[in-house]
Backbone of each chain as nested JSON, in Angstrom:
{
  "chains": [
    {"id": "A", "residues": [
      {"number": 1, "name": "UNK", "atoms": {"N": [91.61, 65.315, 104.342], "CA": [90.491, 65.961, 105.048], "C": [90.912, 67.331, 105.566]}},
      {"number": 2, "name": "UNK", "atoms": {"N": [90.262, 68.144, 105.452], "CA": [90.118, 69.73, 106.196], "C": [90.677, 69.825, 107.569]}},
      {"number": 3, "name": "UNK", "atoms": {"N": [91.587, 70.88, 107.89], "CA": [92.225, 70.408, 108.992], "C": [91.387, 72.312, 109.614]}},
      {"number": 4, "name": "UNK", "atoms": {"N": [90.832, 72.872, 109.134], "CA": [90.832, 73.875, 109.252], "C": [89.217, 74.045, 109.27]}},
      {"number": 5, "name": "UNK", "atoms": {"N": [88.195, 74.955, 110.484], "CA": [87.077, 74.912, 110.514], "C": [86.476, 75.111, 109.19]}},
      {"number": 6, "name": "UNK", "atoms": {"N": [85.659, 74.761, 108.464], "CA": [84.54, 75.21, 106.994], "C": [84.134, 76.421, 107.557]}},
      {"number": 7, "name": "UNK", "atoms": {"N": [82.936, 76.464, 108.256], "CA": [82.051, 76.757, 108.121], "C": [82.139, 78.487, 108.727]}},
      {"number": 8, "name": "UNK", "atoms": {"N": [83.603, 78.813, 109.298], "CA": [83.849, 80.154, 109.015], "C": [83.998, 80.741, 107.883]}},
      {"number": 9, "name": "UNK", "atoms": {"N": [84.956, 79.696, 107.097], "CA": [85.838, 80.419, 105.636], "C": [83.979, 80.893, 104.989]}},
      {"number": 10, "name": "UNK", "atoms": {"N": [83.111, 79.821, 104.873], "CA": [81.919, 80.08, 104.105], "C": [81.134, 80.97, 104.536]}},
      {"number": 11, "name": "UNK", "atoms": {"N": [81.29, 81.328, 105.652], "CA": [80.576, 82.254, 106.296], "C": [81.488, 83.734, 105.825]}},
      {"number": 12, "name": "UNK", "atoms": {"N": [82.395, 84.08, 105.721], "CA": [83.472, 85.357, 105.245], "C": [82.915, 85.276, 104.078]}},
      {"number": 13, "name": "UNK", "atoms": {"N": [83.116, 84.232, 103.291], "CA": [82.352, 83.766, 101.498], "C": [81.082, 84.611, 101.226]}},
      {"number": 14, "name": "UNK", "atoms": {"N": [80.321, 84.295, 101.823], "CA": [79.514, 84.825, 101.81], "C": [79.11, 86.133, 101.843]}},
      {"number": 15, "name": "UNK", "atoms": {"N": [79.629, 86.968, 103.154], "CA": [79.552, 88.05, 103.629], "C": [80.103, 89.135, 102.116]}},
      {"number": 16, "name": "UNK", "atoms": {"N": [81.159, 88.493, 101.862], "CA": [82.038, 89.19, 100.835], "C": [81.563, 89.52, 99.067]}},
      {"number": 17, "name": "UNK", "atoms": {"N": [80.201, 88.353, 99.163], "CA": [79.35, 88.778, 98.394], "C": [79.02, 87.094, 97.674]}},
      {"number": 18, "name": "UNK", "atoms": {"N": [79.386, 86.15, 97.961], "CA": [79.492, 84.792, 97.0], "C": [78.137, 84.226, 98.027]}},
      {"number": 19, "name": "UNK", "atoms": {"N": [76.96, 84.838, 97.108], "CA": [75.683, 83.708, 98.079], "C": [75.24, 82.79, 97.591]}},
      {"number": 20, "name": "UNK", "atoms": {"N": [75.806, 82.26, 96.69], "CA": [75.625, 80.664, 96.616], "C": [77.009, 80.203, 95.975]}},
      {"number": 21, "name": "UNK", "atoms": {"N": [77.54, 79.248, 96.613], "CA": [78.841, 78.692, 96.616], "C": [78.882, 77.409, 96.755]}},
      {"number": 22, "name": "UNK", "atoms": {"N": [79.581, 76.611, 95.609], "CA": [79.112, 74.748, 95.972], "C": [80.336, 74.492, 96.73]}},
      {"number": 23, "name": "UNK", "atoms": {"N": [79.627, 73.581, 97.66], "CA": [80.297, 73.059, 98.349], "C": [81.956, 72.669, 98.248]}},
      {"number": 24, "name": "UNK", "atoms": {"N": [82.393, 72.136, 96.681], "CA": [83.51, 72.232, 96.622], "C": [84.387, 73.163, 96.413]}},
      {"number": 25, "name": "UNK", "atoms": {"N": [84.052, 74.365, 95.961], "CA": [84.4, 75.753, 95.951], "C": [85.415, 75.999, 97.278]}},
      {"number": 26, "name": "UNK", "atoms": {"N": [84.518, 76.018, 98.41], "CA": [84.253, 76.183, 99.884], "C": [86.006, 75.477, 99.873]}},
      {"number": 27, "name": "UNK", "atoms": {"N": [85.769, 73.559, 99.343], "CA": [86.595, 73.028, 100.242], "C": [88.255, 73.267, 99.298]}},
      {"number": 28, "name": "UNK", "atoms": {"N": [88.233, 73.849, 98.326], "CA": [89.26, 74.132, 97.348], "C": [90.19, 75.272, 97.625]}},
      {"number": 29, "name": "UNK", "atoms": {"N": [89.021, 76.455, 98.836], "CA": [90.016, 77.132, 99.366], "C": [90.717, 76.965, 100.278]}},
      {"number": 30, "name": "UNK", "atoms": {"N": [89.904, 76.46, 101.12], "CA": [90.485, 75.789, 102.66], "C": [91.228, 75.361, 102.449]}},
      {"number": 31, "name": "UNK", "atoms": {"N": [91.91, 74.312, 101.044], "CA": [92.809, 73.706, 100.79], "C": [93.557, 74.38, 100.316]}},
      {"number": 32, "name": "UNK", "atoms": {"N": [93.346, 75.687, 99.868], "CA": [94.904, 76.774, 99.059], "C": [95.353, 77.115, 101.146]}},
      {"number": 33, "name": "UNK", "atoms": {"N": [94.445, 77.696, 101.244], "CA": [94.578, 78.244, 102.561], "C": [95.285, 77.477, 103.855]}},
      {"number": 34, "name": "UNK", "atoms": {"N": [95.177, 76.413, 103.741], "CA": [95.865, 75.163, 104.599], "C": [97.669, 75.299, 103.958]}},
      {"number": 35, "name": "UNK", "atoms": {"N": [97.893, 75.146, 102.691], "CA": [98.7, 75.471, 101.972], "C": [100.174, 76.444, 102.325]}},
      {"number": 36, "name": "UNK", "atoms": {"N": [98.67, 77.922, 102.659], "CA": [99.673, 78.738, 102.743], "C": [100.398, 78.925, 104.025]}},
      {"number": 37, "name": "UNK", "atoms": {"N": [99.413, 78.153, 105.241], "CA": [99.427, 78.111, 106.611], "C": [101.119, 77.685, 106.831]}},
      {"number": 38, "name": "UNK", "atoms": {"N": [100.933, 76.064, 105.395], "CA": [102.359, 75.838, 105.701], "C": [103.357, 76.455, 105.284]}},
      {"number": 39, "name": "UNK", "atoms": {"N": [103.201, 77.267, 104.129], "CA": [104.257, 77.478, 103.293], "C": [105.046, 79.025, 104.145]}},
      {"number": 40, "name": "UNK", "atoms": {"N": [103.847, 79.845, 104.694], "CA": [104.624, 80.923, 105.643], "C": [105.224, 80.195, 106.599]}},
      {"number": 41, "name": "UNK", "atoms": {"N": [104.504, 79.694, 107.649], "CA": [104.869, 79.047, 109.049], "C": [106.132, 78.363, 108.918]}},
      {"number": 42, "name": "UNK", "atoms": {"N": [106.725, 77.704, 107.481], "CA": [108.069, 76.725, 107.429], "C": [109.303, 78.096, 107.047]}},
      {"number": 43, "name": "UNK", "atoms": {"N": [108.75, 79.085, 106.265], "CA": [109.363, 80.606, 106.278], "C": [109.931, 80.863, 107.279]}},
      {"number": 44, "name": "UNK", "atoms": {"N": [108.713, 80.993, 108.557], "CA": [108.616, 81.7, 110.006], "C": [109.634, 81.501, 110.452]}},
      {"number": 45, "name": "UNK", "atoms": {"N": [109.258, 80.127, 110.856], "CA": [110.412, 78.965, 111.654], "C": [111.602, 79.114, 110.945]}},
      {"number": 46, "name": "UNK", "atoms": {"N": [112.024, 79.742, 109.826], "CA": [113.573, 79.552, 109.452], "C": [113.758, 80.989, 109.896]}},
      {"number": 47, "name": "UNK", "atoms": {"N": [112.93, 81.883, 109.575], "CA": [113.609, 83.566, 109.933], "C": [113.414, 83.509, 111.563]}},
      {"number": 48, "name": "UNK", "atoms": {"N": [113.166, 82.41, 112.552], "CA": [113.188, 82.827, 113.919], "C": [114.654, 82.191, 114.126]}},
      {"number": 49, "name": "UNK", "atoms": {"N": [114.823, 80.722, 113.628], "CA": [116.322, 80.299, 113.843], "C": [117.265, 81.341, 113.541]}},
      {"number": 50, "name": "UNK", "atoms": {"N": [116.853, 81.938, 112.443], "CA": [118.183, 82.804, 111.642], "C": [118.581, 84.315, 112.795]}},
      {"number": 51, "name": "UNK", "atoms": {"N": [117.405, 83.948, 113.335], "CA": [117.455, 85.44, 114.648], "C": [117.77, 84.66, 115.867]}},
      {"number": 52, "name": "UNK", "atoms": {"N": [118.007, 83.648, 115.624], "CA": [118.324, 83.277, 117.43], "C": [117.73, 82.571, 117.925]}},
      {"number": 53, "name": "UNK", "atoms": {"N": [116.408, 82.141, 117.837], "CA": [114.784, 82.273, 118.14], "C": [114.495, 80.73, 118.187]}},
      {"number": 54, "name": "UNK", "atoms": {"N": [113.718, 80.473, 118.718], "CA": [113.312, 79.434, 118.947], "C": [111.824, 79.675, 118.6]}},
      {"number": 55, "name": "UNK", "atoms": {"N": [111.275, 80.508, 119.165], "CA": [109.943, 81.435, 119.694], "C": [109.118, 81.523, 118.355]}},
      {"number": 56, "name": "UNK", "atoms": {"N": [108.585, 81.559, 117.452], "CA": [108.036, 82.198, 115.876], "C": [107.283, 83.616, 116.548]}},
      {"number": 57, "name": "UNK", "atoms": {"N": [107.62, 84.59, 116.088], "CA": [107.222, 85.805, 116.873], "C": [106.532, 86.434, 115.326]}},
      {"number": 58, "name": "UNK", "atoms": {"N": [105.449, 87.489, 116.174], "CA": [105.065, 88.179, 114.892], "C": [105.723, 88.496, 113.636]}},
      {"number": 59, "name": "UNK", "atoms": {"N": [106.782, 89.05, 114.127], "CA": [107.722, 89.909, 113.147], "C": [108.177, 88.799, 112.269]}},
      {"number": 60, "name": "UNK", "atoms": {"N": [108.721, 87.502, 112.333], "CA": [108.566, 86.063, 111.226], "C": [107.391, 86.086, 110.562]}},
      {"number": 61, "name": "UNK", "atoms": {"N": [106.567, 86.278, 111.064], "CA": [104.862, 85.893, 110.043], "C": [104.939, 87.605, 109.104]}},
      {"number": 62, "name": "UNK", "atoms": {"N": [105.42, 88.268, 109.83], "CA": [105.346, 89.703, 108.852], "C": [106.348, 89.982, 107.663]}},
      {"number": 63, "name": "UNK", "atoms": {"N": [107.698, 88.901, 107.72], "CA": [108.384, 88.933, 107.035], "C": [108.433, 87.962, 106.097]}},
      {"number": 64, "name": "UNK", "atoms": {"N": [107.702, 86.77, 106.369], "CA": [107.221, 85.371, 106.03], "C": [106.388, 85.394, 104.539]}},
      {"number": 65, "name": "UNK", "atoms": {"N": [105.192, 86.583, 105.337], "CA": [104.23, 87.038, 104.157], "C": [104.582, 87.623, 103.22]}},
      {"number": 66, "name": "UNK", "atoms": {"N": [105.494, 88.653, 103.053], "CA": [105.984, 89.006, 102.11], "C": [106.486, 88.383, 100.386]}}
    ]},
    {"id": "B", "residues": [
      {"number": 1, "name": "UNK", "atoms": {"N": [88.194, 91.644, 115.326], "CA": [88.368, 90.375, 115.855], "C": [88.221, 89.264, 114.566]}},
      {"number": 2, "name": "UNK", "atoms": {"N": [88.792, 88.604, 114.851], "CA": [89.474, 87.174, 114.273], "C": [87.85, 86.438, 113.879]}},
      {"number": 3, "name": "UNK", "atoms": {"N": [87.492, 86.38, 112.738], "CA": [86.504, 85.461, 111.975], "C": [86.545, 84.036, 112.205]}},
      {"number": 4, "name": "UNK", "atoms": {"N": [87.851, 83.543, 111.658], "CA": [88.561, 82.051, 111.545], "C": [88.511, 81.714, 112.936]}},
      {"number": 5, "name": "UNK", "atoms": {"N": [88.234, 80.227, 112.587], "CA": [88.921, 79.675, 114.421], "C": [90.174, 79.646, 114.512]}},
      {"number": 6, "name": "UNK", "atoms": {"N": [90.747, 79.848, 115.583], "CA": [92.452, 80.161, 115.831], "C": [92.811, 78.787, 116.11]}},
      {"number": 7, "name": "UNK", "atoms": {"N": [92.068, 78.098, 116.49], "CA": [92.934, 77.345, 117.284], "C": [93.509, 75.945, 116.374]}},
      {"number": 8, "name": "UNK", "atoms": {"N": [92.601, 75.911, 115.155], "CA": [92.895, 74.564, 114.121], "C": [94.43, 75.217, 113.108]}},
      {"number": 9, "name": "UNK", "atoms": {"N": [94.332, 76.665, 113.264], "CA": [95.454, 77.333, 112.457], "C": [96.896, 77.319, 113.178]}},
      {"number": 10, "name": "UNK", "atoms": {"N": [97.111, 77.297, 114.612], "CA": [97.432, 76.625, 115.691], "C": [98.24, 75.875, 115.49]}},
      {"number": 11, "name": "UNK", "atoms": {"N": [97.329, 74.642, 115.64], "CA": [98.073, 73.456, 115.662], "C": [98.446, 73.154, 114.42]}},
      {"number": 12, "name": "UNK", "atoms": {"N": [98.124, 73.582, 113.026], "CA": [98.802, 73.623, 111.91], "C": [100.139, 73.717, 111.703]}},
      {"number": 13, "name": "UNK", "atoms": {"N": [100.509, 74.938, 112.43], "CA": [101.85, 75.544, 112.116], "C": [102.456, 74.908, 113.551]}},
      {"number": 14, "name": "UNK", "atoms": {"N": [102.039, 74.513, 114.287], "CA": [102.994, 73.593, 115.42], "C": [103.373, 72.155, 114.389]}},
      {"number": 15, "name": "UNK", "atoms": {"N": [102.134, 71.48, 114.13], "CA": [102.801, 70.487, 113.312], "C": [103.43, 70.86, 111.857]}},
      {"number": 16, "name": "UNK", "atoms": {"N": [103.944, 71.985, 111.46], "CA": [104.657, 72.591, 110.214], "C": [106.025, 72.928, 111.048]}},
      {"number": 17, "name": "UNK", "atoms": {"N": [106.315, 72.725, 112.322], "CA": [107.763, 73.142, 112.976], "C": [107.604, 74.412, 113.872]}},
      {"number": 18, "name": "UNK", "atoms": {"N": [106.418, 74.606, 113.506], "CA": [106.535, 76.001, 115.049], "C": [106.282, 75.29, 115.97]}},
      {"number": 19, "name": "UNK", "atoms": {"N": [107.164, 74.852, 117.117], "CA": [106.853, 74.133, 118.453], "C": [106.089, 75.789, 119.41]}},
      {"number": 20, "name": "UNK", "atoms": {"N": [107.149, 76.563, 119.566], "CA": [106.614, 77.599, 119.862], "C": [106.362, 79.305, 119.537]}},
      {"number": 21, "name": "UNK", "atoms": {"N": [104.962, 79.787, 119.268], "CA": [104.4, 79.996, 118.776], "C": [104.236, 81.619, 119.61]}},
      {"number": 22, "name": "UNK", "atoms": {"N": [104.234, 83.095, 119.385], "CA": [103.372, 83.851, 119.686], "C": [102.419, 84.368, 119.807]}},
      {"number": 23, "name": "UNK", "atoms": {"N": [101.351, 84.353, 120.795], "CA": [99.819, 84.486, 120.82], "C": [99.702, 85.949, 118.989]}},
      {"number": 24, "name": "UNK", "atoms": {"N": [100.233, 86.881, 119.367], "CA": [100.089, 87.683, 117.931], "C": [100.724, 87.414, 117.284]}},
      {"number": 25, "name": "UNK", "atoms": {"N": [101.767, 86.359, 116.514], "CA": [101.883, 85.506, 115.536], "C": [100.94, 84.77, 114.449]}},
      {"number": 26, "name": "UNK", "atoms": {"N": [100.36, 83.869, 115.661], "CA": [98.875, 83.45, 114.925], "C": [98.221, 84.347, 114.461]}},
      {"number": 27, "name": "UNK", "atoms": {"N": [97.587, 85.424, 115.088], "CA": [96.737, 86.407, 114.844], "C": [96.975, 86.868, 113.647]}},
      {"number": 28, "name": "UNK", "atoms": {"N": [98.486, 87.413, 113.571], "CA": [98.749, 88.187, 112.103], "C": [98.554, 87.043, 111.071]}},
      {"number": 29, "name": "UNK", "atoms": {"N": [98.245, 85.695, 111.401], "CA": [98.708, 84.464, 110.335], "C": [97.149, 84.529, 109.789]}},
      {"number": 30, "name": "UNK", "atoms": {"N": [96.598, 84.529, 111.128], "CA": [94.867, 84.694, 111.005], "C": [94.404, 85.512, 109.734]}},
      {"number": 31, "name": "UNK", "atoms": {"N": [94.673, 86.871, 110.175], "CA": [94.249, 88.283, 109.415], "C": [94.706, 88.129, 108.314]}},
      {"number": 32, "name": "UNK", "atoms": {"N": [95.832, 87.601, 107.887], "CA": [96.219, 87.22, 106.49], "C": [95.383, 86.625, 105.464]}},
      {"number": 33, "name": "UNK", "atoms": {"N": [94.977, 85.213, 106.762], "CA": [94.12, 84.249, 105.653], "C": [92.986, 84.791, 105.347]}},
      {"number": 34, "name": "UNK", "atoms": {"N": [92.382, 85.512, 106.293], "CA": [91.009, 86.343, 105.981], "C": [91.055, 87.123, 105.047]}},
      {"number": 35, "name": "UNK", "atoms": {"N": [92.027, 87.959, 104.993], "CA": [92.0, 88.876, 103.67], "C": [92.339, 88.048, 102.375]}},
      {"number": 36, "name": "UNK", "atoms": {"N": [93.097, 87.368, 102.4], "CA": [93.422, 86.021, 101.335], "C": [91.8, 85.369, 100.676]}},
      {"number": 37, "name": "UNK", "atoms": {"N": [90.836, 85.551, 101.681], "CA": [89.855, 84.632, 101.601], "C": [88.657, 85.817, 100.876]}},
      {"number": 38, "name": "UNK", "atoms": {"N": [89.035, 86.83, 101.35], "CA": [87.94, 88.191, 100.703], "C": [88.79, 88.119, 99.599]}},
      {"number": 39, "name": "UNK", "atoms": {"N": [90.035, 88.212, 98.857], "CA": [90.273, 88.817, 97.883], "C": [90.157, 87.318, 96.587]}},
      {"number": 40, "name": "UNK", "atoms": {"N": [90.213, 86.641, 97.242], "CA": [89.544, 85.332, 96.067], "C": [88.813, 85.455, 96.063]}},
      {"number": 41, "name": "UNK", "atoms": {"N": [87.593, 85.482, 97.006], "CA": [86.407, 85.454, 96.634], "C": [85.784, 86.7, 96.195]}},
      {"number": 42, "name": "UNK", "atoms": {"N": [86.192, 87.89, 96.031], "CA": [85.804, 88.807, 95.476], "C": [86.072, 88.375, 93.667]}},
      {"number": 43, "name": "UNK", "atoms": {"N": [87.297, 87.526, 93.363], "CA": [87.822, 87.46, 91.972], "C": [86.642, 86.151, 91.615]}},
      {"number": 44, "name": "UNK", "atoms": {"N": [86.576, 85.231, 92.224], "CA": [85.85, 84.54, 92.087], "C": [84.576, 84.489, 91.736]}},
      {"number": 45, "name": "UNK", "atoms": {"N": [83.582, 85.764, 92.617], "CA": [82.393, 86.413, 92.434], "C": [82.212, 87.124, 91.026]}},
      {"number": 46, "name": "UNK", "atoms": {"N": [83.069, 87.547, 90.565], "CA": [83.479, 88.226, 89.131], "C": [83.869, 87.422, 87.875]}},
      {"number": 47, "name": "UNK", "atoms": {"N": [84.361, 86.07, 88.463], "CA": [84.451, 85.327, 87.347], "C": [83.281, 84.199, 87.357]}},
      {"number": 48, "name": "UNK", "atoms": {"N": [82.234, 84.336, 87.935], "CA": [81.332, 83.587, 88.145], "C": [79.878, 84.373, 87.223]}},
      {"number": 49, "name": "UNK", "atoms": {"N": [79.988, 85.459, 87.223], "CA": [79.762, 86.788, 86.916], "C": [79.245, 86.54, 85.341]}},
      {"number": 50, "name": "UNK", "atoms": {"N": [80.888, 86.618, 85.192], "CA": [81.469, 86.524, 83.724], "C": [81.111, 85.629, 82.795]}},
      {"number": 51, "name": "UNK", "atoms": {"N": [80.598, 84.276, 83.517], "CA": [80.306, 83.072, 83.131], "C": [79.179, 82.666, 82.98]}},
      {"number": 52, "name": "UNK", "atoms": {"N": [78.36, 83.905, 83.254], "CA": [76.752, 83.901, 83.623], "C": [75.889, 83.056, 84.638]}},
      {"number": 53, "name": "UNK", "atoms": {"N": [77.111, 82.791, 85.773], "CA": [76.334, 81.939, 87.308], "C": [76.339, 83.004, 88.017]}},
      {"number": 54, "name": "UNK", "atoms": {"N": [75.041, 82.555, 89.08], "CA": [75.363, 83.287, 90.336], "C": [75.827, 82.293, 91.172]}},
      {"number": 55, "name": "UNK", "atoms": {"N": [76.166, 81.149, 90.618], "CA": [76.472, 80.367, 92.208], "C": [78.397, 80.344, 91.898]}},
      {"number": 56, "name": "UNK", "atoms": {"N": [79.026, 80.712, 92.977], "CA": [80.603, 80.265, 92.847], "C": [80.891, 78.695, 92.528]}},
      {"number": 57, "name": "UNK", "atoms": {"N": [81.631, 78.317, 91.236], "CA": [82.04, 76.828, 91.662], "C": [83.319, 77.12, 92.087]}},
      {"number": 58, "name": "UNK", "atoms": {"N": [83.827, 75.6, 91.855], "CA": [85.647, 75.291, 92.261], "C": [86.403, 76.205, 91.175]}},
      {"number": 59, "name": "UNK", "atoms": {"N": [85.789, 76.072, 89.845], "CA": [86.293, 76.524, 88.506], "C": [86.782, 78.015, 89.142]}},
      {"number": 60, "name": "UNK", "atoms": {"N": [86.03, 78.66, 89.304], "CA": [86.07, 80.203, 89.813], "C": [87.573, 80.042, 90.571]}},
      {"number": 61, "name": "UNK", "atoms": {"N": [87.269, 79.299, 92.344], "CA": [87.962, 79.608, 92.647], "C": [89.415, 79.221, 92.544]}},
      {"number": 62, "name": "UNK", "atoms": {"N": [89.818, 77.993, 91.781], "CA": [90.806, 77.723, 90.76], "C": [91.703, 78.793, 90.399]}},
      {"number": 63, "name": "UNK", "atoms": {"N": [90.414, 79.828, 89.445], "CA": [91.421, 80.359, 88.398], "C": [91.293, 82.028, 89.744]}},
      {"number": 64, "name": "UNK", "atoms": {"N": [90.829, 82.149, 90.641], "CA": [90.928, 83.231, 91.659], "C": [92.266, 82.844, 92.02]}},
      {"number": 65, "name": "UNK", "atoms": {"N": [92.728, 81.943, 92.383], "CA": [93.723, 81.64, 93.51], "C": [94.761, 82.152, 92.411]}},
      {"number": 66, "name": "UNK", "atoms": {"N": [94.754, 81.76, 91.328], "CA": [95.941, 81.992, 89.886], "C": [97.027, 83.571, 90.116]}}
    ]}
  ]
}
């Protein structure tokens, strides 16, 4: 199940030009997007240890993304 | 300002090992996914296009995320 609100991502969807979008569309990104939540954030958390850090500070999510 | 709700993205990356977290950490994690979420669905809108729908399916955003 979606751990992450819908009904924003569909609402950006939209705006961005996709005005009609099926429902599973919607829930296929949320699910890349849940994904990537983890795949930076487990990044983060290793470049804050590697600095000392306990903390996940911006500068991890900026180096994370990369 | 921040589209997404913050706070389900949050507790994501707390339960991914960020115990603690910087208020602009999230934020930059935020702004990421948003642009993540315009630039599929812009590819998506184009391959939906291509296919002669106007409605986005999963298919689209499948081969967007690629």
């Amino acid at each position: 199940m979606a751990r992450l609100a819908i009904a924003p991502v569909r609402d950006l969807m939209k705006e961005t030009g996709a005005k009609l979008v099926a429902k599973d569309a919607v829930m296929k990104l949320v699910e890349y997007l849940e994904g990537r939540i983890e795949e930076i954030t487990s990044k983060a958390v290793g470049l804050a240890k590697h600095a000392g850090r306990k903390k996940v500070m911006m500068s991890d999510i900026n180096l994370a993304i990369k």
